[in-house]
N, C-alpha and C positions, 0 to 999 in steps of 0.2 A: 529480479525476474527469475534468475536460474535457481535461488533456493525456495523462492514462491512453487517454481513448475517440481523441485523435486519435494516439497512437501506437498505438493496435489497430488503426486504419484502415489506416495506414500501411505499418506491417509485423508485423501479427497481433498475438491475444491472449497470447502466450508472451513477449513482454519482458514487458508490465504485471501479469503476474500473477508471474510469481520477483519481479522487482521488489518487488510490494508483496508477497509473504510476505519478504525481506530486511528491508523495513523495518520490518514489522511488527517483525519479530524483536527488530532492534536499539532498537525500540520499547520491547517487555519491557523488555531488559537495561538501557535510561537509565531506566525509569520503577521497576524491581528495585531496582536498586543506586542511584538517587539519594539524596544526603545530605539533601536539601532540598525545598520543594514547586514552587519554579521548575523544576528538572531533573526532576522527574515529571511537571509541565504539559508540560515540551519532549519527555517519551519518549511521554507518550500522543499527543499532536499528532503524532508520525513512527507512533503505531498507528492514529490514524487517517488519516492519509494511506494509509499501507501497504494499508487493507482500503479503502478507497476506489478504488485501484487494482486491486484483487483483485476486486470487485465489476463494476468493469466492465469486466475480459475474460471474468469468467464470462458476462456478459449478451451481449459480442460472440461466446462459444464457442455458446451456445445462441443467437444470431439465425443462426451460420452453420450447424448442424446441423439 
């Protein structure tokens, strides 16, 4: 979250928000298709990074509006 909001600073909320829905994504698909519950800890960990980042460009898109 802290280099999601200092890359919102820096150059808007539009990297960290694709950003985190990408990761979210590829979040799914490691935590879908893992064989194992190591590869599913690793795909939720990149789902929650993902909305972590998603979360705070909506909050910088709503402090700028």
């Amino acid at each position: 979250m802290v280099l999601a909001g200092l890359w919102s600073d820096a150059e808007g909320p539009r990297g960290p928000i694709l950003a985190g829905i990408i990761a979210f994504a590829i979040g799914s698909l490691i935590a879908g298709l893992g064989p194992n519950l190591a590869v599913f800890v690793i795909g939720r960990a990149l789902q929650g990074i993902g909305t972590g980042a998603v979360i705070v460009g909506v909050y910088v898109l709503i402090a700028r509006a």
